[in-house]
Structure formats: structure tokens, C-alpha cells
PyMOL Python script that loads the backbone (N, CA, C, O; Angstrom):
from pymol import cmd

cmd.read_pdbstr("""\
ATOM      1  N   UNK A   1       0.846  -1.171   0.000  1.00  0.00           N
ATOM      2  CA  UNK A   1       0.000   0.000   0.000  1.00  0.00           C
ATOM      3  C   UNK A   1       0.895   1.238   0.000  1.00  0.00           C
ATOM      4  O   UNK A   1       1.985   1.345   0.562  1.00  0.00           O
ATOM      5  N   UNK A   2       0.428   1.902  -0.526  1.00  0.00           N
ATOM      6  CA  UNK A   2       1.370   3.236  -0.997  1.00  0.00           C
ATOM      7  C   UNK A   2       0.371   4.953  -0.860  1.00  0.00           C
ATOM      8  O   UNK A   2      -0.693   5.197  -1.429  1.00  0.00           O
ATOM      9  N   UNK A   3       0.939   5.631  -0.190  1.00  0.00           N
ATOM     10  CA  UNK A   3       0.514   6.897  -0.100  1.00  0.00           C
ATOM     11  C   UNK A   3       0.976   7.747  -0.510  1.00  0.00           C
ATOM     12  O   UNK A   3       2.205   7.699  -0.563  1.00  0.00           O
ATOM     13  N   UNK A   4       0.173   9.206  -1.115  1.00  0.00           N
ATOM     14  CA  UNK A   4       1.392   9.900  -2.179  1.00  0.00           C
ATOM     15  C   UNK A   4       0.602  11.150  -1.932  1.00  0.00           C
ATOM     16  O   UNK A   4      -0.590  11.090  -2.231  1.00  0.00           O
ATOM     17  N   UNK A   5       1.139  12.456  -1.357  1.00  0.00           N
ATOM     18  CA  UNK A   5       0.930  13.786  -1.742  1.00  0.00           C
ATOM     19  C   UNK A   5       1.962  14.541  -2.230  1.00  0.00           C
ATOM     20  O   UNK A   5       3.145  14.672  -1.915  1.00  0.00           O
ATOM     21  N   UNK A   6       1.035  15.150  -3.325  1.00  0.00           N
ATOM     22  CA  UNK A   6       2.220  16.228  -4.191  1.00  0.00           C
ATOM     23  C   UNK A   6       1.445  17.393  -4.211  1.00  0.00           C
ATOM     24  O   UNK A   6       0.217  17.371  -4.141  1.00  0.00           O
ATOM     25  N   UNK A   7       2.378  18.802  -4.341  1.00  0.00           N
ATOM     26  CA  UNK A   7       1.606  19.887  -4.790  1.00  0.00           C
ATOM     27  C   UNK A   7       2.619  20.447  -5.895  1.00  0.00           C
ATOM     28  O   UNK A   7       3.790  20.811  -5.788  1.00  0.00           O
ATOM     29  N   UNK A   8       1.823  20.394  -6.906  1.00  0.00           N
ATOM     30  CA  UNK A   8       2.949  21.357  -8.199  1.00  0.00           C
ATOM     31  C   UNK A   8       2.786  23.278  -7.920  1.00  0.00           C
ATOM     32  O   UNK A   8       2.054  24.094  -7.360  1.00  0.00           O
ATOM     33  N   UNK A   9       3.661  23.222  -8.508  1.00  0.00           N
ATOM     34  CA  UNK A   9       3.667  24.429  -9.006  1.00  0.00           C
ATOM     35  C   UNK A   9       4.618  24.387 -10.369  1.00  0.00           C
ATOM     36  O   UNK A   9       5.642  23.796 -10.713  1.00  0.00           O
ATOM     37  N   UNK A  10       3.459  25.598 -11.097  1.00  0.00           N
ATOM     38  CA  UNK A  10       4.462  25.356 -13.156  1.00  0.00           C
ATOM     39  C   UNK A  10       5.014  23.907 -13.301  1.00  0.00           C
ATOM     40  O   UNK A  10       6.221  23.705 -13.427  1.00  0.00           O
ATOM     41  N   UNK A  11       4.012  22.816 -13.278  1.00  0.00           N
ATOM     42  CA  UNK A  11       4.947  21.796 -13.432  1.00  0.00           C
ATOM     43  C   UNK A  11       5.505  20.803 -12.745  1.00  0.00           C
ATOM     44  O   UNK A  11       5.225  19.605 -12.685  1.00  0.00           O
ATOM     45  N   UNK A  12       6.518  21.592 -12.119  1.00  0.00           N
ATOM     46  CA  UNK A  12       7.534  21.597 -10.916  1.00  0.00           C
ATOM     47  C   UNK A  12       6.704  20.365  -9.406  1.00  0.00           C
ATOM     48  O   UNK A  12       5.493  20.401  -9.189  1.00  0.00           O
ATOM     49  N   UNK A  13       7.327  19.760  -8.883  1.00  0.00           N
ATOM     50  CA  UNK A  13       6.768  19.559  -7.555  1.00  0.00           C
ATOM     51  C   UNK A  13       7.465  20.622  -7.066  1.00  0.00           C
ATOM     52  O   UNK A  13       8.419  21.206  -7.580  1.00  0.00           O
ATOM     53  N   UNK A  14       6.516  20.974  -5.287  1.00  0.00           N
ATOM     54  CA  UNK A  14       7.265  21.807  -4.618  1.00  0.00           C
ATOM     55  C   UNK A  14       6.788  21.285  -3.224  1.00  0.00           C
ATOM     56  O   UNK A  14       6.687  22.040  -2.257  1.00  0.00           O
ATOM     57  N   UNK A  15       6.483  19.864  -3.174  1.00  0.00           N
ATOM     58  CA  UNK A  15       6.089  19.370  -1.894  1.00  0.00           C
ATOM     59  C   UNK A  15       5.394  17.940  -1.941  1.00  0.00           C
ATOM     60  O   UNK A  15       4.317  17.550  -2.394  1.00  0.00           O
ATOM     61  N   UNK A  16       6.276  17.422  -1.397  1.00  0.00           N
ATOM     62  CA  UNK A  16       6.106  15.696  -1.633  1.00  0.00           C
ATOM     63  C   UNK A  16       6.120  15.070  -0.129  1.00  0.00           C
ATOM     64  O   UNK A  16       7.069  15.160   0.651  1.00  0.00           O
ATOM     65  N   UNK A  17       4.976  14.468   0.106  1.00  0.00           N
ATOM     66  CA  UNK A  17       5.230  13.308   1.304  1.00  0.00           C
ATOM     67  C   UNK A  17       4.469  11.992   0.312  1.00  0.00           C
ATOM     68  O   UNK A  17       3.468  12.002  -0.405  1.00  0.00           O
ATOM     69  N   UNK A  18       5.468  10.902   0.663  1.00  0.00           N
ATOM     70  CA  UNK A  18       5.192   9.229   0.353  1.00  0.00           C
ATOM     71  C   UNK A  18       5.961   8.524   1.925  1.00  0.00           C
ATOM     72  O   UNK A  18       6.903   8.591   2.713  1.00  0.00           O
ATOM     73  N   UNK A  19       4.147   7.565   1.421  1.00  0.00           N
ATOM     74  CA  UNK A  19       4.805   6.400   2.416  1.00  0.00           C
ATOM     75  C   UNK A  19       4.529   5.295   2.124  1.00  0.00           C
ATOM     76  O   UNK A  19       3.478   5.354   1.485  1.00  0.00           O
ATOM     77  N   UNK A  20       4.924   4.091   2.233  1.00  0.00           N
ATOM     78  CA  UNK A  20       4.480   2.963   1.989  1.00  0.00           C
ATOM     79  C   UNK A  20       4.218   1.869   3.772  1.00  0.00           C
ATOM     80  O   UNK A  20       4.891   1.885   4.802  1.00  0.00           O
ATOM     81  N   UNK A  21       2.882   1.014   3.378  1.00  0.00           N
ATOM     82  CA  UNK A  21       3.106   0.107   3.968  1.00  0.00           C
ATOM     83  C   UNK A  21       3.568  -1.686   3.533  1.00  0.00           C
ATOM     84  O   UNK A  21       3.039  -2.237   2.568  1.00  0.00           O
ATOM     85  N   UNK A  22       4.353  -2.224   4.202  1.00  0.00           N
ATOM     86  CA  UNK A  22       4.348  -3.555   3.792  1.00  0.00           C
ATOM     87  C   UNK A  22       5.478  -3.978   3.181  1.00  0.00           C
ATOM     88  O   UNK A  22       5.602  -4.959   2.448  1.00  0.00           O
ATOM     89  N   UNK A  23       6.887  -2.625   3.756  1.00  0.00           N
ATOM     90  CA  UNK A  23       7.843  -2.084   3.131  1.00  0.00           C
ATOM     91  C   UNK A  23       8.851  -2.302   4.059  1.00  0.00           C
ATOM     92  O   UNK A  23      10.052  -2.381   3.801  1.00  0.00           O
ATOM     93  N   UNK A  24       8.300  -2.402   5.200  1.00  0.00           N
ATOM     94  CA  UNK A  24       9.263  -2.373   6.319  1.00  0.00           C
ATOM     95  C   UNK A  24       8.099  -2.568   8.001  1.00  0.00           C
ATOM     96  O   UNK A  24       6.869  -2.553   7.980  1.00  0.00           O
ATOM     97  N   UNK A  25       8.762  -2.693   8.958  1.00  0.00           N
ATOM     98  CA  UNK A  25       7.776  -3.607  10.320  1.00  0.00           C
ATOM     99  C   UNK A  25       6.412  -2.833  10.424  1.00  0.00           C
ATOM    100  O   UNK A  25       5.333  -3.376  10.663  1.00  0.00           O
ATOM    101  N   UNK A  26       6.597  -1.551  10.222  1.00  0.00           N
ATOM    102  CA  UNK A  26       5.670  -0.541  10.098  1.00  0.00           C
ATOM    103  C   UNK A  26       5.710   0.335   9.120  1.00  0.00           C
ATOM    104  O   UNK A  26       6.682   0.667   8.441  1.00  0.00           O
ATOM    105  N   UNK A  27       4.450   0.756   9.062  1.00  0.00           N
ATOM    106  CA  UNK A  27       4.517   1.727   7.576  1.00  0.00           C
ATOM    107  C   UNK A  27       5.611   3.204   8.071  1.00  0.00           C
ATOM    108  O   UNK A  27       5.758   3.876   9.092  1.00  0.00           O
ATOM    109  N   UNK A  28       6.283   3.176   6.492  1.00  0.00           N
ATOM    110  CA  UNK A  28       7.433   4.366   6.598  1.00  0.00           C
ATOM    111  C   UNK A  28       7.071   5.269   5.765  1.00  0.00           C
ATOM    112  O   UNK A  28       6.140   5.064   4.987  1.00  0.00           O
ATOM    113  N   UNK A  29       7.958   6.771   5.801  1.00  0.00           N
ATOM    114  CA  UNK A  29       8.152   7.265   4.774  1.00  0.00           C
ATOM    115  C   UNK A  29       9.189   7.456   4.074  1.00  0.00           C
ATOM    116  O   UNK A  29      10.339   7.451   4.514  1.00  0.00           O
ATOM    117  N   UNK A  30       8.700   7.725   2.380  1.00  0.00           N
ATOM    118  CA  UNK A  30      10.029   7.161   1.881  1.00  0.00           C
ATOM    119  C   UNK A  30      10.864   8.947   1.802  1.00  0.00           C
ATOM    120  O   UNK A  30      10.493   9.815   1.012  1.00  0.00           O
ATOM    121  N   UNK A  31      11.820   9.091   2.655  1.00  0.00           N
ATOM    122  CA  UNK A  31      12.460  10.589   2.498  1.00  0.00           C
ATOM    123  C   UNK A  31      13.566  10.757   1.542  1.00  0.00           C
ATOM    124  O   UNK A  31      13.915  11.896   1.232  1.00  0.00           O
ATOM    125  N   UNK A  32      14.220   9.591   0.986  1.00  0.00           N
ATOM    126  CA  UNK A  32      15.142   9.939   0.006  1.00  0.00           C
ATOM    127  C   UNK A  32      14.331   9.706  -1.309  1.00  0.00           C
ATOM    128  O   UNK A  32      15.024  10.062  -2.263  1.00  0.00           O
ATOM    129  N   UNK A  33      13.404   9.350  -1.607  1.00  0.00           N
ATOM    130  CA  UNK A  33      12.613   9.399  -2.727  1.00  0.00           C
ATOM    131  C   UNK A  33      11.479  10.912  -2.659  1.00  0.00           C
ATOM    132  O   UNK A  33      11.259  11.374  -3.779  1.00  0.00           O
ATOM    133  N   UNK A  34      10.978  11.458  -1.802  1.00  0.00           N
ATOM    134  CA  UNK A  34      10.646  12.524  -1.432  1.00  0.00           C
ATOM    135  C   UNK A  34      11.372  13.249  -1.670  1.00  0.00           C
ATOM    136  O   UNK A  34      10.919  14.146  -2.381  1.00  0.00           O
ATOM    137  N   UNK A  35      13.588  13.450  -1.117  1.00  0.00           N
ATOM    138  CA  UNK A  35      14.139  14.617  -1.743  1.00  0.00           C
ATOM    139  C   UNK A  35      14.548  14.709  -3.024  1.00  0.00           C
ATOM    140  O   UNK A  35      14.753  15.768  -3.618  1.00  0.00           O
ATOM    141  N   UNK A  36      14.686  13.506  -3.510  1.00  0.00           N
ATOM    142  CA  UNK A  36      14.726  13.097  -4.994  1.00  0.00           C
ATOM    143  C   UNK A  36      13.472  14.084  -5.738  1.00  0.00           C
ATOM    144  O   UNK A  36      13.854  14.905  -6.572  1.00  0.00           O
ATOM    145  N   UNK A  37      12.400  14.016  -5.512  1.00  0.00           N
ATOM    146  CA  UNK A  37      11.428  14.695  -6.394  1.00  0.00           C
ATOM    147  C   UNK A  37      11.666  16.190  -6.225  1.00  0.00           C
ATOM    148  O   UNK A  37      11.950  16.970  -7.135  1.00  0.00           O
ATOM    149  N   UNK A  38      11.571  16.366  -5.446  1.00  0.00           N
ATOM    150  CA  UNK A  38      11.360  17.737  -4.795  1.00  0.00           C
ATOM    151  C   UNK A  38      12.334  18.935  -5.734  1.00  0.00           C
ATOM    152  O   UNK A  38      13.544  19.029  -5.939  1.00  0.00           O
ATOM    153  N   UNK A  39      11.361  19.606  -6.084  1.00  0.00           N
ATOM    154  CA  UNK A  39      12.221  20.477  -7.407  1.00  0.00           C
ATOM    155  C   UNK A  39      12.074  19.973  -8.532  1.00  0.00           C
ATOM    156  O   UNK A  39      12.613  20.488  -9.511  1.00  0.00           O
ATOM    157  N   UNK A  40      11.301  18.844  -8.630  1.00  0.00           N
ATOM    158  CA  UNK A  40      11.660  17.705 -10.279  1.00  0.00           C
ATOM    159  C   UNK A  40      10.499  18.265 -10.669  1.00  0.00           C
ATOM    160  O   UNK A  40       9.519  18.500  -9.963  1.00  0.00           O
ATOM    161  N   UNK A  41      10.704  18.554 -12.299  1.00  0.00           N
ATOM    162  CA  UNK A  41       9.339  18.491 -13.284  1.00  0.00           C
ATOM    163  C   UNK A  41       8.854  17.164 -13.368  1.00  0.00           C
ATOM    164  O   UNK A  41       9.485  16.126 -13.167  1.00  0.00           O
ATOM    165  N   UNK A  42       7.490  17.328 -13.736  1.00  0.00           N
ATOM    166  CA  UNK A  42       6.756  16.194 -13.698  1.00  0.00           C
ATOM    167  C   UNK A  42       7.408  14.770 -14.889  1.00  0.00           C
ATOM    168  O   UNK A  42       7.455  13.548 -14.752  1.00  0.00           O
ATOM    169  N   UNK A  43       7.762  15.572 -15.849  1.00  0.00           N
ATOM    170  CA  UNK A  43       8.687  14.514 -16.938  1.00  0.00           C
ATOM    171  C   UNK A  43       9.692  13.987 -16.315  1.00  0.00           C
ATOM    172  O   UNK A  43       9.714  12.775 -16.103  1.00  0.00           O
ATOM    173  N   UNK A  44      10.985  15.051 -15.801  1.00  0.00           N
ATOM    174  CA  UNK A  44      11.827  13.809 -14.736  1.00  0.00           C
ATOM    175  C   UNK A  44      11.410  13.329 -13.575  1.00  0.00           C
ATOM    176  O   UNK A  44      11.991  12.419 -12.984  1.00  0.00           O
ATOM    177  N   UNK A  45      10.722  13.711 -13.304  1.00  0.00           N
ATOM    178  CA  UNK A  45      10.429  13.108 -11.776  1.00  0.00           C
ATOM    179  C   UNK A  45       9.781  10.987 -12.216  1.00  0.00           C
ATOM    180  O   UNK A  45       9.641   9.958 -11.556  1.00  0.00           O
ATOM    181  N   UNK A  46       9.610  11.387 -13.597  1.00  0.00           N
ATOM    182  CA  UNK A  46       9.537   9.439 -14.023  1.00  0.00           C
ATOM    183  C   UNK A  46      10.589   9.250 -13.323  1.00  0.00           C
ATOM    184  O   UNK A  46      10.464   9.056 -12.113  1.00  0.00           O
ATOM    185  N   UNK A  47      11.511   9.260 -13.764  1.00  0.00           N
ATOM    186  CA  UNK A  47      12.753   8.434 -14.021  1.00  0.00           C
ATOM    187  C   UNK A  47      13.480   8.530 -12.507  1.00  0.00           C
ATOM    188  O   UNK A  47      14.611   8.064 -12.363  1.00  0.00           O
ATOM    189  N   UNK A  48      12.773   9.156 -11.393  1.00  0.00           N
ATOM    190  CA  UNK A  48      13.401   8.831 -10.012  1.00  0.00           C
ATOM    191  C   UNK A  48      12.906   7.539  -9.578  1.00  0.00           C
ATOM    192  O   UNK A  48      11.768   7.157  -9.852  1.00  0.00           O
ATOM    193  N   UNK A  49      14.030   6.621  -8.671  1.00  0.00           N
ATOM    194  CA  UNK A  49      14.167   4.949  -7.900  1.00  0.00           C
ATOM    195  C   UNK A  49      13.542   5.256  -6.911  1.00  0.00           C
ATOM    196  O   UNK A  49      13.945   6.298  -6.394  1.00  0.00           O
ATOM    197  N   UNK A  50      12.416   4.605  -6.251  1.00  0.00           N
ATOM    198  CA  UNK A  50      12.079   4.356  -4.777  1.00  0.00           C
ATOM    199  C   UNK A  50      13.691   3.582  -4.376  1.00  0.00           C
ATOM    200  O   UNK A  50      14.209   2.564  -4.836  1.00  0.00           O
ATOM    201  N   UNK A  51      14.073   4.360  -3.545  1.00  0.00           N
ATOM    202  CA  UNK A  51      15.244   3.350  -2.910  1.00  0.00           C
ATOM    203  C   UNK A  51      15.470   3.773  -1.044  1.00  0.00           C
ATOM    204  O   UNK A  51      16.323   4.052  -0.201  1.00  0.00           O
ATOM    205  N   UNK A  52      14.370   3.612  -1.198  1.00  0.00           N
ATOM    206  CA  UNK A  52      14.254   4.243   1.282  1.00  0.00           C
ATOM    207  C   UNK A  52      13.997   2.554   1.599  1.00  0.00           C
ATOM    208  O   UNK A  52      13.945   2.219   2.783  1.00  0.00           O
ATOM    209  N   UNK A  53      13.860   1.642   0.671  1.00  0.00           N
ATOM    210  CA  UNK A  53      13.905   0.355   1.673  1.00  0.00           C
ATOM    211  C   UNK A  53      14.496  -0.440   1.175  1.00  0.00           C
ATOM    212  O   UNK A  53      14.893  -0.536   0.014  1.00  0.00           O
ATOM    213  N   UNK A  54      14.646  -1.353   2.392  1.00  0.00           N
ATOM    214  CA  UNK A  54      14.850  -2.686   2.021  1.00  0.00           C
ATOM    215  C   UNK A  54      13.986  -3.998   2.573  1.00  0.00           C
ATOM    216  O   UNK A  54      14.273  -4.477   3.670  1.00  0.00           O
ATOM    217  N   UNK A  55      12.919  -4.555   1.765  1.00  0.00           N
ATOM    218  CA  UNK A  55      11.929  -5.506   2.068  1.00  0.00           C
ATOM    219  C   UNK A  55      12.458  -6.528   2.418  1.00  0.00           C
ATOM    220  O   UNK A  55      13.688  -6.499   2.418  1.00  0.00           O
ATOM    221  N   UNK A  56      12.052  -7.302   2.678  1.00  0.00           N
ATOM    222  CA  UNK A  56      12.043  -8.794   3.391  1.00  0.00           C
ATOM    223  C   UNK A  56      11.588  -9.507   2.543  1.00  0.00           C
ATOM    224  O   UNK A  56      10.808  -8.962   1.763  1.00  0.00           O
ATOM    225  N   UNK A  57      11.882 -11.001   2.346  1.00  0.00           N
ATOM    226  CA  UNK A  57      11.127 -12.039   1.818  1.00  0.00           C
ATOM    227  C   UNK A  57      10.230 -12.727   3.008  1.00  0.00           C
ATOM    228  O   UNK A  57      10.664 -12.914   4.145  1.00  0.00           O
ATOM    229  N   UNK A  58       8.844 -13.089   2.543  1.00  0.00           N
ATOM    230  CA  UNK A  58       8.200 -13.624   3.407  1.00  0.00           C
ATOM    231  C   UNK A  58       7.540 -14.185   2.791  1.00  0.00           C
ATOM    232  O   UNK A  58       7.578 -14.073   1.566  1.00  0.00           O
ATOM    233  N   UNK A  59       6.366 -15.307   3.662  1.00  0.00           N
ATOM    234  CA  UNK A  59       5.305 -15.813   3.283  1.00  0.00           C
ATOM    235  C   UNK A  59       4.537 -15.570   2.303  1.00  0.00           C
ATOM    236  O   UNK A  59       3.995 -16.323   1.495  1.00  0.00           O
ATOM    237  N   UNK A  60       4.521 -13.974   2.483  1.00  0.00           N
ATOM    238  CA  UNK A  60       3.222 -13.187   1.575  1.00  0.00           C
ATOM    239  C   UNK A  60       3.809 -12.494   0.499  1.00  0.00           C
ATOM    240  O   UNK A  60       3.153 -12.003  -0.419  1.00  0.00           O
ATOM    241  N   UNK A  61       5.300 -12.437   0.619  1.00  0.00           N
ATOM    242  CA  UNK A  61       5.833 -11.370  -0.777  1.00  0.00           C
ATOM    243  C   UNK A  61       7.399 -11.378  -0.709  1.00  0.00           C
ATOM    244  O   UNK A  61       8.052 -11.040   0.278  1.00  0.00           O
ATOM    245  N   UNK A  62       7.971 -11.873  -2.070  1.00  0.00           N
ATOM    246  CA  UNK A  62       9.312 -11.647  -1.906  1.00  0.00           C
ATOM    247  C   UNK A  62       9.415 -10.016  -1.700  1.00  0.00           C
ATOM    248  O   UNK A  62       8.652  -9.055  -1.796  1.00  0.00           O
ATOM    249  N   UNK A  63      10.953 -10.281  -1.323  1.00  0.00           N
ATOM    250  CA  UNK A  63      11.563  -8.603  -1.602  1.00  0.00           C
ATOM    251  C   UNK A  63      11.873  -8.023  -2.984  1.00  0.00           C
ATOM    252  O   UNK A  63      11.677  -6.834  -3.235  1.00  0.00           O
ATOM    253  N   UNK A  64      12.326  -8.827  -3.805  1.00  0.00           N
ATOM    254  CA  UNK A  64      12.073  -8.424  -5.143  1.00  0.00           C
ATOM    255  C   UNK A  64      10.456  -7.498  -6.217  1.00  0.00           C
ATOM    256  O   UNK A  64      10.364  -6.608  -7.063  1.00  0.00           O
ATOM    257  N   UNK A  65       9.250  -8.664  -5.275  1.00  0.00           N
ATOM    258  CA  UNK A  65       8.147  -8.232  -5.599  1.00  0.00           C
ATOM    259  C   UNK A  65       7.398  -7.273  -4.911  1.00  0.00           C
ATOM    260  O   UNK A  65       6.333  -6.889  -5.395  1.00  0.00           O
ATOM    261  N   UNK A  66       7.962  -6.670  -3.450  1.00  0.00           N
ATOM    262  CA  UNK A  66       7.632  -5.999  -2.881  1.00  0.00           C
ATOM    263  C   UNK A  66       8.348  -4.440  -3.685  1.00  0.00           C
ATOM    264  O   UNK A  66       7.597  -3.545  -4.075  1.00  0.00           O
ATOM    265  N   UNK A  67       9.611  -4.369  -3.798  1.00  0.00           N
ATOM    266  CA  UNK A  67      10.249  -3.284  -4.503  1.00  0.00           C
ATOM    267  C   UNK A  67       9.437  -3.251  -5.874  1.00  0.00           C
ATOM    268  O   UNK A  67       9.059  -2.216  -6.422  1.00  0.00           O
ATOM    269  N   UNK A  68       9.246  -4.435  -6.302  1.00  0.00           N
ATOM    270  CA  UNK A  68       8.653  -3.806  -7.930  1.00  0.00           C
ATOM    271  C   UNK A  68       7.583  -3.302  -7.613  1.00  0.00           C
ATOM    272  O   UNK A  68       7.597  -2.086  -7.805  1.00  0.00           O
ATOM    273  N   UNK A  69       6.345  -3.804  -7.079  1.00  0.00           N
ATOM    274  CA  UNK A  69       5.010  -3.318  -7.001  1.00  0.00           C
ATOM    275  C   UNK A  69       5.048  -1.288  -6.305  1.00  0.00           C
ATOM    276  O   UNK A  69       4.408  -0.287  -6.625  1.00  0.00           O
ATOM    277  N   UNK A  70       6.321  -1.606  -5.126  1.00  0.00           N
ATOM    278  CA  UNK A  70       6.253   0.322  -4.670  1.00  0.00           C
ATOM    279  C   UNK A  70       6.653   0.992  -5.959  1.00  0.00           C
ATOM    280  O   UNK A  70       5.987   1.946  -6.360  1.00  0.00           O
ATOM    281  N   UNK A  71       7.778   0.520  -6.687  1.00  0.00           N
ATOM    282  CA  UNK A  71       8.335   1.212  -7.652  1.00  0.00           C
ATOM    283  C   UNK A  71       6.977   1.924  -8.956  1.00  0.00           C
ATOM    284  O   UNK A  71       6.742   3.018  -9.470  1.00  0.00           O
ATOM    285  N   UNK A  72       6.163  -0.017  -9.035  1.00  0.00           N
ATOM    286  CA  UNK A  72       5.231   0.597  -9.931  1.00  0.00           C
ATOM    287  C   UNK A  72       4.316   1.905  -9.467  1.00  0.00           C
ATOM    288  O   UNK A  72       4.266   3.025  -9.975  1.00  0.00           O
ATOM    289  N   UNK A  73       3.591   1.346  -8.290  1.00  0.00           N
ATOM    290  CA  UNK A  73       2.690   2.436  -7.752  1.00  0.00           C
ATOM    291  C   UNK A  73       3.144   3.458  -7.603  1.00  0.00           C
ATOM    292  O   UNK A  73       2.200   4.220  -7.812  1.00  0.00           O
ATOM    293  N   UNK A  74       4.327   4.265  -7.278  1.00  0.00           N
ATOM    294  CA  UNK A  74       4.978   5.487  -7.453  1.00  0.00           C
ATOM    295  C   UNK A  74       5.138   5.923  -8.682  1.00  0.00           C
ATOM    296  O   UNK A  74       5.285   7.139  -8.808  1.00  0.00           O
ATOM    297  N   UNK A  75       5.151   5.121  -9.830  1.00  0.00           N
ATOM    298  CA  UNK A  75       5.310   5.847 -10.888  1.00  0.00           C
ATOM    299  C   UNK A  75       3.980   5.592 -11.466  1.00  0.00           C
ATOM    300  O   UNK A  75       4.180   5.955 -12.626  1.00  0.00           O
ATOM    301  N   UNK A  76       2.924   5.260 -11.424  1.00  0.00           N
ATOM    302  CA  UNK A  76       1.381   5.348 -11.665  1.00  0.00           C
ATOM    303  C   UNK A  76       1.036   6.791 -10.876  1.00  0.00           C
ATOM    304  O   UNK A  76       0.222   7.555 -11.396  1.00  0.00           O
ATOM    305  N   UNK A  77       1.592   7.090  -9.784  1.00  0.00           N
ATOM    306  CA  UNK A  77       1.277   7.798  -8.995  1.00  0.00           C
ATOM    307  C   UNK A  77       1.498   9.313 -10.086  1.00  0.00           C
ATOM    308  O   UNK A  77       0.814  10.291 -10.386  1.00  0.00           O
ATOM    309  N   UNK A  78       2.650   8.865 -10.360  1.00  0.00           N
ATOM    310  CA  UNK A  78       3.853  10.583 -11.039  1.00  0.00           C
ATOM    311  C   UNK A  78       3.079  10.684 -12.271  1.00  0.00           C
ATOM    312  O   UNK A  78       2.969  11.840 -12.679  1.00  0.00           O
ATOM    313  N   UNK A  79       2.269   9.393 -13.276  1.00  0.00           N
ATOM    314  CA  UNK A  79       1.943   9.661 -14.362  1.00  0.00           C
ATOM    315  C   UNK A  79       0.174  10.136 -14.222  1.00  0.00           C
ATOM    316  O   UNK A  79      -0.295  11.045 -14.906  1.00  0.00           O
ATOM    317  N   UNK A  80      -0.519   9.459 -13.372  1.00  0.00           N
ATOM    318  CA  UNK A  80      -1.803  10.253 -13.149  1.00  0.00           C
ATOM    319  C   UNK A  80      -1.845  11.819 -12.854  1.00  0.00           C
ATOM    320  O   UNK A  80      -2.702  12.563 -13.331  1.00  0.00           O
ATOM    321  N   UNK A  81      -0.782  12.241 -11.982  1.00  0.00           N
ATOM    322  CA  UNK A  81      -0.347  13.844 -11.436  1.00  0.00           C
ATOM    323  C   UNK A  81       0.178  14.319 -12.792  1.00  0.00           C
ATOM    324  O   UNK A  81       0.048  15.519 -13.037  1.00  0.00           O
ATOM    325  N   UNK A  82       0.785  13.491 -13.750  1.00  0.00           N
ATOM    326  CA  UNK A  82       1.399  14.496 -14.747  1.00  0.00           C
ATOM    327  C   UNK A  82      -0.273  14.992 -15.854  1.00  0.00           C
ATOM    328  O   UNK A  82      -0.514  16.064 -16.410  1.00  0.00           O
ATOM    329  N   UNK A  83      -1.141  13.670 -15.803  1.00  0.00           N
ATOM    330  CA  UNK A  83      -2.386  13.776 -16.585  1.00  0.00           C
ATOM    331  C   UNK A  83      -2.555  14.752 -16.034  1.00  0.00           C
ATOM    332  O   UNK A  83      -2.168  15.751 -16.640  1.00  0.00           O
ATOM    333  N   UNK A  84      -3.149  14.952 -14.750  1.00  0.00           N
ATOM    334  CA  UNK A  84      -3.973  16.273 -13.915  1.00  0.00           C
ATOM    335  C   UNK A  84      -3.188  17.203 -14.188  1.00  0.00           C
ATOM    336  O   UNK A  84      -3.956  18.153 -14.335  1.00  0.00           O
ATOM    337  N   UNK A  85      -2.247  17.544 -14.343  1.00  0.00           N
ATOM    338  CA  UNK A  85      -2.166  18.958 -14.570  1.00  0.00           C
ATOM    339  C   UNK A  85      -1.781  19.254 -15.626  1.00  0.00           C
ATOM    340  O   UNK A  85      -1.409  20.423 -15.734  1.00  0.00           O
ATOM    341  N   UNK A  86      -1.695  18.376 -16.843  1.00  0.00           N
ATOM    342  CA  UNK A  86      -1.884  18.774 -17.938  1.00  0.00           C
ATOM    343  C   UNK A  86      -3.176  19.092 -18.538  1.00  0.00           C
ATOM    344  O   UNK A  86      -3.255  19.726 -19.590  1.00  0.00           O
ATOM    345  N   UNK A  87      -4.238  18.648 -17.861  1.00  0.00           N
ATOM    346  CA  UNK A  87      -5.229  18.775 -17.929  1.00  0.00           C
ATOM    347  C   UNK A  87      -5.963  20.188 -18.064  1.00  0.00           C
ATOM    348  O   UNK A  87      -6.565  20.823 -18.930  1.00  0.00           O
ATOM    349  N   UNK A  88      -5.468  20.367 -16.343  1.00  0.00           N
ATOM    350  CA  UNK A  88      -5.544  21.744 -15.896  1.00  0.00           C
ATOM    351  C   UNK A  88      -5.051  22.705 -16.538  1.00  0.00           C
ATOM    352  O   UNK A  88      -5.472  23.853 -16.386  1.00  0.00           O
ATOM    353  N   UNK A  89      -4.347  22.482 -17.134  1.00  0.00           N
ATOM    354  CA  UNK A  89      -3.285  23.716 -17.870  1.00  0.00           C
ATOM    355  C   UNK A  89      -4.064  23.621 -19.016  1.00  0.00           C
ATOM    356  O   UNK A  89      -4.128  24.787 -19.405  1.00  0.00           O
ATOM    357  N   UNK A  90      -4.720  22.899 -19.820  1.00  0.00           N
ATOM    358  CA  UNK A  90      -5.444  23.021 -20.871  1.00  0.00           C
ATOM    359  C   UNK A  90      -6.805  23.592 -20.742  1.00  0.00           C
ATOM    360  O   UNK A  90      -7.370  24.267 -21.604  1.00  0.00           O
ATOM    361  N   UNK A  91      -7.206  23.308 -19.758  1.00  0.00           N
ATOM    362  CA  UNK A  91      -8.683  24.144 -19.492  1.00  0.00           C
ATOM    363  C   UNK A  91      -8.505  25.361 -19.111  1.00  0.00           C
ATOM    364  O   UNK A  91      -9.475  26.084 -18.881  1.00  0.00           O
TER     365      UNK A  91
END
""", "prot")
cmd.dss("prot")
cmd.show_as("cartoon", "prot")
cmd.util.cbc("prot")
cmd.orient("prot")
């Protein structure tokens, strides 16, 4: 599970909190992927790594599949926010 606030400005982020649960014993936030964005246009801000954890293999989820699934949902996250305000900027 993954949580994501952004606020743009021109583009730009200028304020990012993410956290994930199921990432680590308790849900975290991810702060080096947070300063990673921060300042990024919405086009680079694709190409930033979730890299604030390191998962576990368990019963319910390798660590391999735990990193891919945050990685995906963070960048579903960056490409719905890039729709919305392209959006916005067109209306």
C-alpha cells in the first residue's frame, strides 16, 4: 500500500510526502525518494528509484516483488499527477 501527496507548481513539484506500507515492520516514509522529487518536473520526476527500503522475503511477498510493485505504484502515482495537470493547464 502506498501513499502519495504532491503539490505542483508550473509543473515543478514543490512538496512531496510518500509512504508505503508492507515495506518495512511498520509503515514508513520514503524521504530519500521525497528529496529526490522535490524540485523535479513532472517529466523527470519518471525516471526517479524508490530506494528508502529494504523488504524482506516472506510468506506473503518476496523482496524483489515488494520493490517492484512500490516502484510501480509510485510511478502510476507521477503519471496520473502528470495527466492532472496537464489537464488543468489546458482548461
Amino acid at each position: 500500500m502506498g501513499a502519495f501527496l504532491f503539490t505542483l507548481e508550473n509543473q515543478t513539484i514543490s512538496h512531496v510526502r510518500i509512504a508505503f506500507g508492507g515495506m518495512a515492520p511498520t509503515p514508513k516514509r520514503a524521504f530519500k525518494t521525497e528529496a529526490a522529487l522535490k524540485g523535479k518536473n513532472l517529466q523527470d520526476a519518471l525516471q526517479v528509484t524508490l530506494n528508502d527500503y529494504a523488504p524482506i522475503s516472506d510468506m506473503r511477498a518476496s523482496a524483489e516483488y515488494r520493490s517492484e510493485t512500490a516502484q510501480a505504484l509510485l510511478t502510476k502515482a507521477l503519471m496520473e499527477l502528470q495527466g492532472l495537470a496537464q489537464s488543468r493547464v489546458l482548461a
